[in-house]
C-alpha positions in Angstrom: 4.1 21.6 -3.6 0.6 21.7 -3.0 -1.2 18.9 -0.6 -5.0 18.8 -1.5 -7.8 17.4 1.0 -9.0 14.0 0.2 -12.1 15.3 0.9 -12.2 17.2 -1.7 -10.1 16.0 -4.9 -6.4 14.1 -4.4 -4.5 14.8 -6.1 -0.8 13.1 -7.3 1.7 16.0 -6.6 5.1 16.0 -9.1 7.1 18.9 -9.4 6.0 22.4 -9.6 7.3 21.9 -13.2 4.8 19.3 -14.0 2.1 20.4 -12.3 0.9 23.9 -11.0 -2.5 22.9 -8.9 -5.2 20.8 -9.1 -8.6 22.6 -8.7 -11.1 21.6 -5.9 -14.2 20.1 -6.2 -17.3 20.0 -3.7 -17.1 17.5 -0.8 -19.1 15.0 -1.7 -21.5 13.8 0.6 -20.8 11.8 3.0 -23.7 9.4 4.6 -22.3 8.1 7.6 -19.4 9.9 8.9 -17.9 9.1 11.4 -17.7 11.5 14.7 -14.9 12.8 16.1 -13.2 11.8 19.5 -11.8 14.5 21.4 -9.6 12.5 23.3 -7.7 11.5 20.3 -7.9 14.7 18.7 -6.2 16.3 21.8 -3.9 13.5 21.2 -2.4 14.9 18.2 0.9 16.7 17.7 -0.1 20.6 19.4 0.9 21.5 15.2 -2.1 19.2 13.5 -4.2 20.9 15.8 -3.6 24.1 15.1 -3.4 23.7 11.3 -6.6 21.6 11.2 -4.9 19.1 9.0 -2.0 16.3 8.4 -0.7 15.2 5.0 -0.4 11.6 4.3 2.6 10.0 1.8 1.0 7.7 -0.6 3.1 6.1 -3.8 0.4 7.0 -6.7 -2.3 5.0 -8.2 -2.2 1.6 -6.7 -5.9 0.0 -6.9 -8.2 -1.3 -5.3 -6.5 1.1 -2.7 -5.7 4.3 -4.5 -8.0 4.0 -8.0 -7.5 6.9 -10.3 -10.8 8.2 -12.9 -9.6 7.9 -16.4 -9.1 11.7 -17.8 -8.7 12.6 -14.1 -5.0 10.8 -12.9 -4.8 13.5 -10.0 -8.0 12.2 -8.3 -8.7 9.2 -6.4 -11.1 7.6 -5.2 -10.3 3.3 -3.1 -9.9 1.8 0.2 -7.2 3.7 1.2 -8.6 7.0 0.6 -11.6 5.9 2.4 -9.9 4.8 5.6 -7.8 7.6 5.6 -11.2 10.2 4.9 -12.5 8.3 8.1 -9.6 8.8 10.3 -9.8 12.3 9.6 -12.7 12.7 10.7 -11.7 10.5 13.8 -9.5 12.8 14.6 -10.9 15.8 13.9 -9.1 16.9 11.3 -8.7 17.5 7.2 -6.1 14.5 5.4 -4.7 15.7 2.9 -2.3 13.3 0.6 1.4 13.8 -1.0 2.2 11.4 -3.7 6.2 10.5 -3.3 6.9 7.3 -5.3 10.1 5.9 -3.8 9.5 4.7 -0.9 13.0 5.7 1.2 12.0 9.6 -0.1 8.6 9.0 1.5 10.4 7.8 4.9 12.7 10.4 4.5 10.2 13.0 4.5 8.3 11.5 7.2 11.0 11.7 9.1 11.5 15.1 8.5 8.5 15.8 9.7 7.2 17.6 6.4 4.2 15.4 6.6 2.8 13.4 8.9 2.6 9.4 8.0 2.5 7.3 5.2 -0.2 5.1 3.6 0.0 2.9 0.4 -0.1 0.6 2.9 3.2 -0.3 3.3 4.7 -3.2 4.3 5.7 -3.4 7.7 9.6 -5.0 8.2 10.4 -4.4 11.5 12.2 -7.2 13.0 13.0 -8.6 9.6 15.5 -9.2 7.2 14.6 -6.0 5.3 14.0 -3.6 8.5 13.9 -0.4 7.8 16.0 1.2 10.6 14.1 3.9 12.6 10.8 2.9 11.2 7.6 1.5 13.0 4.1 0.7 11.3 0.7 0.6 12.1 -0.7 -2.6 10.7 -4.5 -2.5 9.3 -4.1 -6.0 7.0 -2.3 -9.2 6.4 -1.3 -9.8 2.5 -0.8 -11.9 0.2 2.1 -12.0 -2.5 1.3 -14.3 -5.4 1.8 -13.5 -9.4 -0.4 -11.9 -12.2 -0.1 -14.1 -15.4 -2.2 -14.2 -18.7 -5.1 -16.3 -18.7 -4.1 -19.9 -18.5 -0.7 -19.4 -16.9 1.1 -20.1 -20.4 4.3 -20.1 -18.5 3.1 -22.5 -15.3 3.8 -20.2 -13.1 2.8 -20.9 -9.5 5.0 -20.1 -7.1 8.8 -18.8 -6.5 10.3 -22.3 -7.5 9.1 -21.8 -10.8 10.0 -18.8 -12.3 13.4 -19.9 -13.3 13.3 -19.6 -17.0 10.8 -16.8 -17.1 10.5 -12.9 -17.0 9.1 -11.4 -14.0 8.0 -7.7 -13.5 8.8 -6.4 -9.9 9.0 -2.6 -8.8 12.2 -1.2 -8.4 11.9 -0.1 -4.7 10.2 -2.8 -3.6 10.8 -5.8 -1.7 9.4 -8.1 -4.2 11.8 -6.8 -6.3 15.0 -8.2 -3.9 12.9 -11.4 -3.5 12.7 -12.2 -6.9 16.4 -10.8 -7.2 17.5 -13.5 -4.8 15.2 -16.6 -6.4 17.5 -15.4 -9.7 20.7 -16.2 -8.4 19.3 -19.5 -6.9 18.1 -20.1 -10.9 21.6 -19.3 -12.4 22.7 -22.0 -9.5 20.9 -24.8 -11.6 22.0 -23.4 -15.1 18.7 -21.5 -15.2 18.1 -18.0 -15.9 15.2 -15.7 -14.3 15.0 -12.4 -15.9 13.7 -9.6 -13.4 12.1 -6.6 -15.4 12.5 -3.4 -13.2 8.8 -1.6 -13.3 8.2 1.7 -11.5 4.3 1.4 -11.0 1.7 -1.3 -10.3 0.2 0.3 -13.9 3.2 -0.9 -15.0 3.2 -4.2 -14.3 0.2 -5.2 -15.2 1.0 -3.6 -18.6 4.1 -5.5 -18.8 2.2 -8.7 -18.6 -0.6 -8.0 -21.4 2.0 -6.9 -23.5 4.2 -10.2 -23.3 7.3 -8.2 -21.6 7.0 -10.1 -18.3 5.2 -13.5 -17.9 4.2 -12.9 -14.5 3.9 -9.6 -12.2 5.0 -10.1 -8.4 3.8 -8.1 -5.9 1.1 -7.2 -3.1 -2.5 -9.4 -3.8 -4.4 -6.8 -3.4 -3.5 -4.4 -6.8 -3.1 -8.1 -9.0 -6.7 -9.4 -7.3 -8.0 -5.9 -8.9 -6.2 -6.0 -12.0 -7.8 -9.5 -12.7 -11.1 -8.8 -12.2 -10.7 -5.5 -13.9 -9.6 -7.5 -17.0 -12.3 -8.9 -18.0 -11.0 -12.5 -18.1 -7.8 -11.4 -19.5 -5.5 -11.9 -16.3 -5.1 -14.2 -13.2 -3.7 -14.7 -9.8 -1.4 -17.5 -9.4 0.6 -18.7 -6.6 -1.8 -17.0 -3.7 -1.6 -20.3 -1.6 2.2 -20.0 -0.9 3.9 -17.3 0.7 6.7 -16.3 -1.9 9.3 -15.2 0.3 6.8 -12.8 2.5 5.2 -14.9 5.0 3.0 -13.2 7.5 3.2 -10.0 6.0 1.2 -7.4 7.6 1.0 -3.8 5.9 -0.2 -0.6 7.3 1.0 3.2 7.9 4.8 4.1 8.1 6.3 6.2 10.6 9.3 7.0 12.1 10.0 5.0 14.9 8.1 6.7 18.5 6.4 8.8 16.9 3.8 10.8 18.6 1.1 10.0 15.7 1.2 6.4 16.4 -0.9 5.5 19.2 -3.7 8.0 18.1 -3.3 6.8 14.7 -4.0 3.3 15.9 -7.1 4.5 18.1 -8.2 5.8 15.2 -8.4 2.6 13.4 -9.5 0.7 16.5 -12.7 2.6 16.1 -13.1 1.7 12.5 -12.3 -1.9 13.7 -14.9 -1.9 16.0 -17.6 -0.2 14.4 -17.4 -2.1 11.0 -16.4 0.5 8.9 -13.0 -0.9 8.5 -14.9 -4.6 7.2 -16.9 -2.5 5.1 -14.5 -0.7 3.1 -12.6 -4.0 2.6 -15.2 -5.9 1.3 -16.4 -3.0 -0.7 -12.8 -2.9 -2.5 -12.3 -6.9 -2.8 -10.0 -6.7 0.2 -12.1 -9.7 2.0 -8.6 -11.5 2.1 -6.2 -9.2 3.4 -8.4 -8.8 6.8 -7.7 -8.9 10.3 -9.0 -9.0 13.5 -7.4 -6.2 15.1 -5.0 -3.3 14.4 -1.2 -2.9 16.2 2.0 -2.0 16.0 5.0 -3.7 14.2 2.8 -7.1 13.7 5.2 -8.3 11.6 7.8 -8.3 14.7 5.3 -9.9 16.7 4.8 -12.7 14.0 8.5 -13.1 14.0 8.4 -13.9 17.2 5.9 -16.6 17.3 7.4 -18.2 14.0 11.3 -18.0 14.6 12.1 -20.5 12.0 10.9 -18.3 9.3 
């Protein structure tokens, strides 16, 4: 498999029988990169260091944070492959990024130590009904699950209570996809049925919903906030005011649990934090929403705790 720079192209890697190399392209200028701190650099696993580089998981396209350019689905460009692009340089070394769609193959790999961290961002569920044992995160946002719907809402959908009766798309390894699993067996409670379309990618979703297959897409704010605007009054968000089964969701990296990456990875975005780069990406990619004050580790724990009725 072959893990190309992000800055240079990124590129979606398959199989070796789908996909044999994806050629480089010239770095493109940067205008204000960020320096590199040695104390985090010498920070890093003694392996990064010698290499030069670390390969991040991400799960494919998923805009505003990984956007692919039509006729060119192995490159990206987004918010996530700008953050990452500046904690590289943070650190002193090339990212380069692995696409592995299933999230427990990501983690396994992580694990493994064949590459270094992941980044779609991921949710973060430690402490949670849907932990992820021997996992940790470093949170960068706060989200927001509502629904994708055709202009209008023809279906009235606005939050979880009223999808009984309708079709809603939800990826497969997901946790919106268990949510909206467990809001269909409340449905057939009442008489009511809520039919739960399996979809592999956020592509897919949004797909599903033009085409009439799903009346509503659920999942992260972020990729449906893109897809709306994208659509040129074709699509909306619905239901961003509640919190659909995900309150005080944070989302960041994925790592396994005391991992030596983690506390220079989060110096590494505390810089961003505090030197606006991190608010600037955000509000470049219509993330305005999704940000927070300060970066940490297993926020979503932490929120737990401060909310223990939820």
């Amino acid at each position: 498999m072959k893990r190309t720079p992000i800055a240079t192209t990124l590129c979606i890697l398959l199989s070796a029988t789908l996909m044999t190399g994806c050629s480089a392209a010239e770095k493109p200028a940067d205008p204000d990169p960020s320096e590199m701190v040695q104390s985090i650099h010498d920070a890093l696993p003694q392996d990064i260091q010698d290499d030069g580089s670390l390969t991040v998981v991400i799960s494919g396209a998923n805009p505003p944070w990984w956007v692919t350019t039509p006729g060119k689905a192995e490159e990206y460009t987004g918010a996530g492959a700008e953050l990452m692009q500046k904690v590289g340089e943070i650190m002193g070394v090339d990212v380069e990024v692995v696409a592995i769609p299933d999230i427990s193959g990501a983690f396994a790999s992580i694990s493994a130590k064949r590459y270094a961290f992941g980044f779609f961002p991921y949710a973060d569920s430690v402490g949670g009904p849907r932990e992820r044992p021997g996992a940790e995160f470093v949170d960068v946002l706060k989200e927001v699950v509502p629904f994708l719907v055709k202009k209008g809402n023809p279906a009235n959908v606005t939050s979880m209570d009223d999808l009984c009766g309708v079709t809603v798309a939800a990826l497969v390894n997901a946790a919106t996809y268990k949510v909206a699993e467990a809001q269909a067996a409340k449905c057939q409670e009442t008489g009511q049925d809520l039919d739960v379309l399996g979809i592999k990618t956020v592509p897919d979703g949004i797909l599903a919903v033009r085409s009439g297959r799903a009346d509503a897409f659920f999942t992260g704010g972020a990729s449906l906030f893109h897809a709306a605007k994208e659509s040129k009054g074709e699509l909306e968000v619905v239901g961003d005011e509640y919190d659909n089964g995900f309150a005080g969701q944070f989302m960041g990296a994925l790592l396994p649990k005391g991992s030596d990456l983690t506390q220079p990875l989060l110096d590494s975005f505390q810089i961003l934090f505090d030197n606006g780069d991190y608010v600037k990406i955000m509000k470049k990619w219509g993330l305005d929403s999704e940000i927070i004050e300060k970066p940490g580790v297993n926020l979503y724990a932490d929120w737990l705790a401060d909310n223990p009725t939820k």
